[in-house]
Structure formats: C-alpha cells, structure tokens
C-alpha positions as CSV (number, residue, x, y, z in Angstrom):
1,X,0.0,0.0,0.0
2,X,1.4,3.5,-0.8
3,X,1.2,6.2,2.0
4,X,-1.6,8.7,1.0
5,X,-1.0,12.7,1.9
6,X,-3.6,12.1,5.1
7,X,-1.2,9.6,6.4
8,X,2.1,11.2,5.6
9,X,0.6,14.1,7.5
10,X,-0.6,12.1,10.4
11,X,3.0,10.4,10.6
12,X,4.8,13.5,10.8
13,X,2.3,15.2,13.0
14,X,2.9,12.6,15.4
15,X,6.8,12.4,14.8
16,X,7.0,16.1,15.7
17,X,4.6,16.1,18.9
18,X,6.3,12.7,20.2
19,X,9.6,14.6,19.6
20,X,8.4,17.8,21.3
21,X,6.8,16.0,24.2
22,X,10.0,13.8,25.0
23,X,12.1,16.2,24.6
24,X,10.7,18.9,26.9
25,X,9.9,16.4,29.5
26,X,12.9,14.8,29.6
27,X,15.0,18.0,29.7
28,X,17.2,17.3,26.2
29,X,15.4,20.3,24.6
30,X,16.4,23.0,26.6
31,X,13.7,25.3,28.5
32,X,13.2,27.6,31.2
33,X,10.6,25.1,33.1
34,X,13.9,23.2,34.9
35,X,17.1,22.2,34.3
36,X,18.5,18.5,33.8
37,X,20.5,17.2,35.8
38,X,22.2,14.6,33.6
39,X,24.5,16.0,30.8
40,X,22.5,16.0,27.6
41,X,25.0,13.6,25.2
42,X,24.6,13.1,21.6
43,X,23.6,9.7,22.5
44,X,20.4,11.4,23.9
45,X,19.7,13.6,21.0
46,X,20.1,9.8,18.2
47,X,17.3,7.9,20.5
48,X,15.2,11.0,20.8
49,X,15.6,11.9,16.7
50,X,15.4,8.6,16.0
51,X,12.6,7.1,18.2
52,X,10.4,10.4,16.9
53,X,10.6,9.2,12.8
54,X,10.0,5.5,14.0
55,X,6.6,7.1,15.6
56,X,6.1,8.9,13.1
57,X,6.9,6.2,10.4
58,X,4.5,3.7,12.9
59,X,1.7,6.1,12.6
60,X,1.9,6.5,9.2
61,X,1.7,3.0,8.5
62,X,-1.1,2.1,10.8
63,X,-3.7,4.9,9.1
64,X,-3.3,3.2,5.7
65,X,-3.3,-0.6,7.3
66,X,-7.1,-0.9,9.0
67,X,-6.3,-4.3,10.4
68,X,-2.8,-4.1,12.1
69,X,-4.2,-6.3,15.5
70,X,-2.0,-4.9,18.8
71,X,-0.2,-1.7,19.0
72,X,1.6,-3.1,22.4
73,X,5.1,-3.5,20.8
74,X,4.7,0.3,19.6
75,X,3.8,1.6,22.9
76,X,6.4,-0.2,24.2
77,X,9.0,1.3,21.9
78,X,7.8,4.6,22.1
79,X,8.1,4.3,26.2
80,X,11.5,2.5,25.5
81,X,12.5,5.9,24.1
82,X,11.6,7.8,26.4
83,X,12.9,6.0,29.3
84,X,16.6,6.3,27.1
85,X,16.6,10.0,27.0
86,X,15.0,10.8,30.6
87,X,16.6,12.1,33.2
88,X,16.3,9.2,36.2
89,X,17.9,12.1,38.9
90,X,14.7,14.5,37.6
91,X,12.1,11.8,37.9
92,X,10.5,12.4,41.4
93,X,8.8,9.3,41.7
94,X,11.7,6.7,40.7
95,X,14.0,9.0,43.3
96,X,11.1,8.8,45.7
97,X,11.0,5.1,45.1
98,X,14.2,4.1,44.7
99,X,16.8,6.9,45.4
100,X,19.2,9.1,43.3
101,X,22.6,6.9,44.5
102,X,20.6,4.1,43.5
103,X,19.2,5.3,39.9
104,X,22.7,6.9,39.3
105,X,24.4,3.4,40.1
106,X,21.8,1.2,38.0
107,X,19.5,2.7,35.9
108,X,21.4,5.6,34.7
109,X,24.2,3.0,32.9
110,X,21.5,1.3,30.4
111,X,19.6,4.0,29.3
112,X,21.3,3.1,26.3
113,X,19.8,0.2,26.3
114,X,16.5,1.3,26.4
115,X,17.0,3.6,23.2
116,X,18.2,0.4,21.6
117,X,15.5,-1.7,22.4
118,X,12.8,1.2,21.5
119,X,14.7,1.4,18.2
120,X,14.7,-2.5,17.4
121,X,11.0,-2.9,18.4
122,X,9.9,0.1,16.6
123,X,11.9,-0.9,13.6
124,X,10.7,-4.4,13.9
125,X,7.0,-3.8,13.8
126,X,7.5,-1.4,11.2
127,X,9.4,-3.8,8.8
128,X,7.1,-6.2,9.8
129,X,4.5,-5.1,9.0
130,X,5.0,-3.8,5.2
C-alpha cells in the first residue's frame, strides 16, 4: 500500500509532537521550566531523533493498514525511548521510590539500552509489518 497525503501528515504530525513531548519532558530540549541534571550527550539527541521518525513512520503505516491487531510492541518502543533520554535524577517518583545513588548506580548506565530496544522494536514492527 502507498502512503496517502492524510497519512504522511498524520505520521509527521505525530513524529513532531512525540519529539516535542519527549524532549521537553525529559529536559534534552532546553527550556526555562527546569534544568536536567544529567548532561545531555549526543547519544540522547540519536534515541530522541530517531525514536520520533519510528513514531512517526508507525503512525503512518497504521492509518493506511485498518487491520494491524495490537499496537503493544509500539507503545512499548515509544516508552523504551523515552525511558533512554529521561533524566532518572529529575524523575521524582523513581527517586522517591528508589533513590538518586541508586538510579545513578543502575539505571542511569543502560539508558542506552532502552534507546536500543525502542529502536529494534519500533523498527521491527514497522518492517514487519509492510
């Protein structure tokens, strides 16, 4: 199936807010609301560019394809991306829960991982499903 202008529109429409979203939340695009307190890496900046066109990309594909069955492996990607460019020391609730020394030690080593993972899966589906 070729992509029609409604979808292509949709797609980037989604790339863009999943792009804008991420990145204000997570602190890699810089505002005045806080400050990050992880260094912002290139690294950060791939997964974040990257996950956004795979969302877009996904979105695209799903309006011209009317039965795709689950969207769980998209979700999942698209929070896999997310969880590799946020900040784990400006996430209240996982210091609350689990402390800064702790997040720092653990969680703050694989974020690469995560990207990776949200990059396979969203890559999967997508070539999957053409």
């Amino acid at each position: 199936m070729n992509p029609t202008r409604e979808s292509l529109l949709k797609g980037v429409l989604a790339a863009l807010a999943f792009f804008l979203f991420t990145g204000v939340v997570t602190g890699v695009v810089q505002t005045p609301l806080f400050e990050r307190m992880v260094p912002r890496t290139p690294l950060d900046y791939a997964f974040l560019v990257l996950t956004s066109l795979l969302v877009g990309a996904y979105v695209s594909q799903r309006t011209i394809q009317p039965d795709c069955g689950s969207d769980s492996c998209a979700y999942g990607g698209a929070l896999g991306g997310f969880l590799a460019v946020a900040c784990p020391h400006c996430n209240a609730i996982l210091v609350a829960l689990f402390s800064s020394s702790w997040l720092a030690t653990y969680v703050d080593p694989i974020r690469p991982l995560f990207g990776l993972l949200a990059v396979g899966a969203l890559g999967g589906i997508i070539y999957y499903r053409r």
